[in-house]
C-alpha positions as CSV (number, residue, x, y, z in Angstrom):
1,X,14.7,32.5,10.4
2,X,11.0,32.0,9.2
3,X,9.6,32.7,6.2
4,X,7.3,36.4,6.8
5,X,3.8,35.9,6.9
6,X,3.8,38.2,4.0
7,X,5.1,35.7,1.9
8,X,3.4,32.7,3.1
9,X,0.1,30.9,1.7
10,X,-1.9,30.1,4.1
11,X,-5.5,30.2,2.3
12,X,-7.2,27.1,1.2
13,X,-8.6,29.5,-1.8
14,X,-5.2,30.6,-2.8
15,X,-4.0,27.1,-2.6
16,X,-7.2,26.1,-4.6
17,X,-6.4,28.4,-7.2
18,X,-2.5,27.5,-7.5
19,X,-3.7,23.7,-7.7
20,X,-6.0,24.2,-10.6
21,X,-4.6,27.2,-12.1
22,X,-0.7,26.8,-12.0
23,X,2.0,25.3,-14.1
24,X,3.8,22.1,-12.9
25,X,7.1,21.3,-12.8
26,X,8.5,18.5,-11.0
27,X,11.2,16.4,-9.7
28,X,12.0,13.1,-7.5
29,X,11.1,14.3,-4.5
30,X,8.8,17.7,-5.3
31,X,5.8,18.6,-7.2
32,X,5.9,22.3,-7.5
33,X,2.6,24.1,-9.2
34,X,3.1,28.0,-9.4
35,X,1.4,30.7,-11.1
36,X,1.3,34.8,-11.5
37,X,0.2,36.6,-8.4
38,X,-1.6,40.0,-8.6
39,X,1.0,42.1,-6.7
40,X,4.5,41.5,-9.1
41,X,6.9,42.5,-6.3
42,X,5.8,39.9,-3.6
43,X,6.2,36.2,-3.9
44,X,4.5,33.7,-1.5
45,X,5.4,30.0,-1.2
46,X,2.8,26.8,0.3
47,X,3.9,23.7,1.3
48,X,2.0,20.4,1.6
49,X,3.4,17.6,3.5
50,X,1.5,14.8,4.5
51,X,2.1,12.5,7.1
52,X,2.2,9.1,4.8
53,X,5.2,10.8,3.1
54,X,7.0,11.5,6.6
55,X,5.8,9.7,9.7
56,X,7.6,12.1,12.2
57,X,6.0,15.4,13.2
58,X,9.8,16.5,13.9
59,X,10.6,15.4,10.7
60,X,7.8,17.1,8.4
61,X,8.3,20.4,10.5
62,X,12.9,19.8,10.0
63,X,11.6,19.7,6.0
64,X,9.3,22.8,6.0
65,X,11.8,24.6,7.8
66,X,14.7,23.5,5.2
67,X,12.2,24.7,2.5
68,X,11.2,27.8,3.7
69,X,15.0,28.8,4.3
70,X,15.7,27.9,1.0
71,X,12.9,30.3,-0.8
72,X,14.0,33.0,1.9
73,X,17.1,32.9,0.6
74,X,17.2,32.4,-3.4
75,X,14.8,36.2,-3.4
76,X,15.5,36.2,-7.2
77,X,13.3,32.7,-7.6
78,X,9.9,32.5,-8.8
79,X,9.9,36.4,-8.4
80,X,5.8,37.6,-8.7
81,X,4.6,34.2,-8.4
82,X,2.5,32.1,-6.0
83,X,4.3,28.7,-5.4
84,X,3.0,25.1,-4.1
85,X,5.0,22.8,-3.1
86,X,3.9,19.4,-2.7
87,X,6.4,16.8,-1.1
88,X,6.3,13.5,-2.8
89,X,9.2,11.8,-1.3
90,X,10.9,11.5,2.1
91,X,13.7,14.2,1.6
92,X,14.8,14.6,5.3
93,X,17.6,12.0,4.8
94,X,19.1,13.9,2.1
95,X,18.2,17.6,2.3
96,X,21.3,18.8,0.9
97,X,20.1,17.3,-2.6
98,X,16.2,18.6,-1.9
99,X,17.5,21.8,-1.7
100,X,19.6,21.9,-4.7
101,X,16.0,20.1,-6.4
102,X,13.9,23.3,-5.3
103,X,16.1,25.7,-6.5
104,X,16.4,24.1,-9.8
105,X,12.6,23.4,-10.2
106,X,11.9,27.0,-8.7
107,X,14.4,28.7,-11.6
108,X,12.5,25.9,-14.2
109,X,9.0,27.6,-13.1
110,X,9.5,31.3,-13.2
């Protein structure tokens, strides 16, 4: 299941302000920058993936879905903030690891 559109970042100003704005934390395969939004009840999550990092369009979009699933689903994470995450690393090989990566860095963050 998707990520809402509710709790998606989807403008280049909010992404803007995260970048420049937000604290960093980071691991092998993620940079994560997150910082306070206004309303303290939703949480919204970006994620940039280039196509240097992972050639394949099937496997950027196999990534973004694994990520998404993962915020979905770990609700008490980063609760009130705005999160970016950048993908450094390819990660599709081993997304069982990636996943356990976001939800440590996420828990690091808020």
């Amino acid at each position: 299941m998707a990520l809402s559109s509710q709790n998606r970042i989807t403008n280049d100003k909010d992404f803007g302000r995260i970048l420049k704005k937000g604290k960093t934390v980071h691991g092998s395969f993620f940079f994560i920058k997150g910082c306070k939004n206004d309303n303290l009840q939703k949480r919204r999550f970006g994620i940039i993936l280039s196509a240097r990092v992972i050639k394949s369009a099937v496997g950027r979009n196999k990534v973004k879905r694994h990520l998404n699933e993962v915020f979905r689903n770990h609700s008490e994470l980063a609760q009130g903030y705005d999160v970016v995450c950048s993908i450094r690393k390819d990660c599709s090989g081993d997304l069982k690891e990636a996943r356990r990566q976001l939800i440590k860095l996420l828990g690091e963050l808020s």
